[in-house]
DRENMI-398298 format. One record per residue (C-alpha): x, y negated, z negated; residue number from 1. Coordinates in nm, 2 decimals. Each point is the difference from the previous one (the first is absolute). Layout:
N
[[X,Y,Z],NUM]
...
***
This chain:
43
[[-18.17,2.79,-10.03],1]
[[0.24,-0.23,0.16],2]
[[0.27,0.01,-0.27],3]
[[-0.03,0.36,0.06],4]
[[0.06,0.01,0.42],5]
[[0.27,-0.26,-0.13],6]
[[0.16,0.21,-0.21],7]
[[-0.02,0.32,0.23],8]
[[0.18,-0.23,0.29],9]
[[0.22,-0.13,-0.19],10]
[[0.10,0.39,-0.07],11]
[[0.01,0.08,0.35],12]
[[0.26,-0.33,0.01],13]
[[0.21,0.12,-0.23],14]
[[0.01,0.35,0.12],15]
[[0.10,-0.10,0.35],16]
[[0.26,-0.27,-0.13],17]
[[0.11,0.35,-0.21],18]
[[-0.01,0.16,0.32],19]
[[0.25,-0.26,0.17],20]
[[0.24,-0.01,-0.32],21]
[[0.01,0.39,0.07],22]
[[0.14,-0.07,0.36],23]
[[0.22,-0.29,-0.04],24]
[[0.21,0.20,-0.31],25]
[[-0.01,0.27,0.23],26]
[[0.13,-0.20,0.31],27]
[[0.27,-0.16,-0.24],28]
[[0.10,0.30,-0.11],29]
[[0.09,0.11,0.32],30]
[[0.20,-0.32,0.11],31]
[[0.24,0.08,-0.33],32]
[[0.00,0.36,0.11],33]
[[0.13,-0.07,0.34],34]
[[0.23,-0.29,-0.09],35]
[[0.16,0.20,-0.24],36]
[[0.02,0.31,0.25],37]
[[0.15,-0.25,0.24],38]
[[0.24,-0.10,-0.25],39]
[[0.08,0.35,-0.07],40]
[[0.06,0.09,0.37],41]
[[0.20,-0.31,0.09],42]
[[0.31,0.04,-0.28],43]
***
């Protein structure tokens, strides 16, 4: 019974750290995207 709430927590872990992998590619992605639109305006 334990092993089992373990194992379902340890789910709900890994989908929230899933979660905030999601974000920070997303956030990153945007940085590169706005450097290189910076870059683009400035030459």
């Amino acid at each position: 019974m334990s092993k089992n709430s373990f194992f379902i927590s340890s789910k709900n872990m890994l989908g929230r750290a899933h979660k905030i992998i999601n974000i920070v590619s997303v956030f990153f992605q945007l940085c590169f995207f706005v450097l290189h639109c910076r870059n683009f305006f400035l030459t």
